[in-house]
C-alpha positions, 0 to 999 in steps of 0.5 A: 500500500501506499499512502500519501499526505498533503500539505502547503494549501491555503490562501494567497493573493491573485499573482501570488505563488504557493508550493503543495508538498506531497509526502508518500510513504510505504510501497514506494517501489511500486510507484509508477506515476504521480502527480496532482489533480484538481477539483472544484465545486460540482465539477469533475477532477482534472489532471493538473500535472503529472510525472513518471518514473521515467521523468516524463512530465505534462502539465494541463494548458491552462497551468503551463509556464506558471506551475513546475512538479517535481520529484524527490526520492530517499530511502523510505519516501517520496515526496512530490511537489507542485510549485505553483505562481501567477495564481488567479482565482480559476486556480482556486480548487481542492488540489488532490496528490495522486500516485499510480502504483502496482498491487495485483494491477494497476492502482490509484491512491490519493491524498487527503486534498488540500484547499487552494484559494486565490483572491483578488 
């Protein structure tokens, strides 16, 4: 199994700039893709962005240029980030951490979502 915790939401100013951290812990060798989505009110969840093992990144259209993930890795944990800047109030959602992984089949595990809210 795997588990993944969020951190790093909050409130900013339109323009402003936030980083969501996403720690995983357990069977991290299974991992074959992470990444973040989002989810506001009455809507669907959207892919914000997203990276492989192999470092194969994509990022939706409306965030490219102003959102950056990454990936670090040591022994025991995994922790992704979405570094986030020239926020303005569509980026205002629930952003989920989500990680792919093998376990008798390919697997989707989430993180507990973490508010983004930008005001202007």
């Amino acid at each position: 199994q795997v588990q993944l915790v969020e951190s790093g939401g909050g409130n900013v100013q339109a323009g402003g700039s936030l980083r969501l951290t996403c720690t995983t812990t357990g069977s991290i060798y299974s991992i074959n893709r992470m990444g973040w989505y989002r989810q506001a009110p009455g809507k669907e969840r959207e892919l914000v962005a997203r990276i492989s093992s192999s470092g194969d990144i994509f990022y939706r259209d409306s965030v490219k240029g102003r959102f950056n993930i990454s990936l670090s890795r040591d022994n025991a944990k995994k922790t992704l980030y979405l570094q986030m800047s020239s926020l303005n109030s569509e980026d205002t959602e629930v952003y989920y951490c989500w990680a792919e992984h093998l376990v008798d089949g390919w697997r989707d595990s989430w993180g507990q979502g973490n508010q983004v809210t930008v005001s202007s």
